[in-house]
C-alpha positions in Angstrom: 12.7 -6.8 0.2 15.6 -9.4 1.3 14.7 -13.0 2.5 17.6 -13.7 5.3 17.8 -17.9 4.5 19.7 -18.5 7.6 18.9 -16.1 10.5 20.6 -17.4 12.8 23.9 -17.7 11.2 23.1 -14.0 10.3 23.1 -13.0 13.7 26.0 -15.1 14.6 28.3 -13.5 11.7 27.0 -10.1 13.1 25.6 -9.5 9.9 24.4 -5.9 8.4 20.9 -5.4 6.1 20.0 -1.7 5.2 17.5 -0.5 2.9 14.4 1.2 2.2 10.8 -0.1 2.1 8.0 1.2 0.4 5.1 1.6 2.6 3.2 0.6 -0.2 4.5 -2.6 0.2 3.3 -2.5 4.0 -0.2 -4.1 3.2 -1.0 -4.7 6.9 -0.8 -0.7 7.0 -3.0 0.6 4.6 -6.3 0.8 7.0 -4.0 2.9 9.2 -2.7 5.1 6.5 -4.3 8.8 4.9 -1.9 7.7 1.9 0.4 5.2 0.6 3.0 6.6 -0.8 6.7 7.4 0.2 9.0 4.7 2.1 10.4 4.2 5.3 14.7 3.4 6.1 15.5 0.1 8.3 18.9 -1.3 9.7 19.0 -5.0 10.7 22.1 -6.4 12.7 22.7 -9.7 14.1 24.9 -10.5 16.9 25.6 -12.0 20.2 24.3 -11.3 23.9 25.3 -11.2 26.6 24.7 -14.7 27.2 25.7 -16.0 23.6 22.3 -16.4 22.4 21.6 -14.4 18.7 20.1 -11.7 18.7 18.6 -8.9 15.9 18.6 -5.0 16.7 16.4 -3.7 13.8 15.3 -0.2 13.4 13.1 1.5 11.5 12.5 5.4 10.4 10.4 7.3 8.7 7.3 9.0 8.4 3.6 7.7 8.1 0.5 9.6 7.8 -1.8 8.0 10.2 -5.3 8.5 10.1 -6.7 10.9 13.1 -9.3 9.4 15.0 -10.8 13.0 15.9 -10.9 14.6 13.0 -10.0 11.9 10.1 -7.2 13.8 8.5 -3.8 13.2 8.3 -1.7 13.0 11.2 2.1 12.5 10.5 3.9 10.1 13.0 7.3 10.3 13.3 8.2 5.7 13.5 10.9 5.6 15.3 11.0 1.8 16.1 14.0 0.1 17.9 13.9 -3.0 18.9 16.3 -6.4 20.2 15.0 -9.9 19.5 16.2 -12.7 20.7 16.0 -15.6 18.0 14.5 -19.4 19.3 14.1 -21.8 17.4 10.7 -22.2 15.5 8.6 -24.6 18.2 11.1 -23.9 21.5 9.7 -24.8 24.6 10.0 -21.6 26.4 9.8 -21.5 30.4 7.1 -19.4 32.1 9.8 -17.5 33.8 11.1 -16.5 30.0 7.7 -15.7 28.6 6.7 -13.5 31.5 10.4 -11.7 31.3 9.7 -8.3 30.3 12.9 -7.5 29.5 13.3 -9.7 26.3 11.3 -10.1 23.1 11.5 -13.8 21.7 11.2 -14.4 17.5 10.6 -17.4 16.8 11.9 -18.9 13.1 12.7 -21.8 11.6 15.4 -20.4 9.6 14.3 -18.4 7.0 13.6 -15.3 7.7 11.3 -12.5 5.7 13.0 -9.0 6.4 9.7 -6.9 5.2 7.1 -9.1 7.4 9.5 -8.3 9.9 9.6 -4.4 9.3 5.8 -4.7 9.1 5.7 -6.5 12.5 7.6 -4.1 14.2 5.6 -1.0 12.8 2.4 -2.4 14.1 3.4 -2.8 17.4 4.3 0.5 18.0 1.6 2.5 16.4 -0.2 4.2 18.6 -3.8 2.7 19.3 -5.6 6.1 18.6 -3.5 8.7 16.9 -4.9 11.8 16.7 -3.6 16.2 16.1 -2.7 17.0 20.0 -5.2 19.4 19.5 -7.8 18.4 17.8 -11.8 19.0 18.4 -14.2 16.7 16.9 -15.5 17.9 13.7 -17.8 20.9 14.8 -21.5 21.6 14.3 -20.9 24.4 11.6 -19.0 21.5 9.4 -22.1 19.6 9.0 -23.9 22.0 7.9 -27.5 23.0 9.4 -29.0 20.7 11.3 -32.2 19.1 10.9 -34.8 17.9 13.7 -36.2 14.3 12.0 -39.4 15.2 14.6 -39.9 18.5 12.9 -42.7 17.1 10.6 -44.4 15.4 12.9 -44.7 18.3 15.0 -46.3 20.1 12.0 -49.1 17.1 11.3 -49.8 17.1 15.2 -53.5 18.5 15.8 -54.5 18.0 11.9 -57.4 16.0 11.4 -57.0 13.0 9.4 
């Protein structure tokens, strides 16, 4: 995946990157993940706000087969991230007022910036914490097969003489 070598100058220029990434390639992802295979579609654009400062809108599509917590099978999750960032400088001195405004999301870079750690980034924050089937029991009794009382033999040795 692309390497943007001047993202601010990106966003400035109102800029357009689209592509494809292999989840794969999502490393981060794979403890997450039932499988690895297929690829997800992502749109990056730079350009202005409202107050002149540059800004990214990336999205990201696709499908990934999460891991249910419940049941451990495969749960597909529709990603549907959209997010705006607003680019500082790599080392700003950000007031307490910014950092506690809810309404923006600060990414911080020197210049450079690395489009699939992005992507990645962006996934991970809006995973779900526990996905699971909406309705989906917890493996049941009859799955495990027959069920085996580890005070059985004991029971049997009770009142035998030695």
């Amino acid at each position: 995946m692309k390497r943007i070598s001047d993202a601010f100058a990106f966003a400035r220029d109102g800029r357009v990157l689209k592509g494809t990434q292999a989840i794969s390639g999502l490393e981060r992802l794979h403890d997450l993940l039932t499988r690895t295979d297929g690829e997800l579609a992502y749109h990056l654009e730079g350009f202005k706000g409202a107050r002149g400062e540059s800004m990214l809108r990336l999205v990201v599509t696709g499908v990934l087969p999460l891991v249910c917590q419940r049941c451990l099978e495969a749960v597909p999750y529709d990603l549907d991230v959209d997010s705006r960032l607003e680019l500082v400088p790599e080392g700003a001195d950000l007031s307490q007022d910014e950092l506690e405004d809810d309404t923006r999301d600060f990414l911080p870079v020197a210049r450079e910036l690395d489009v699939a750690e992005l992507v990645e980034d962006e996934i991970l924050l809006a995973l779900p914490v526990a996905p699971r089937h909406e309705k989906c029991g917890l493996p049941s009794a009859a799955d495990a097969g027959e069920r085996i009382n580890p005070f059985a033999t004991l029971a049997g040795l009770k009142g035998k003489p030695n």
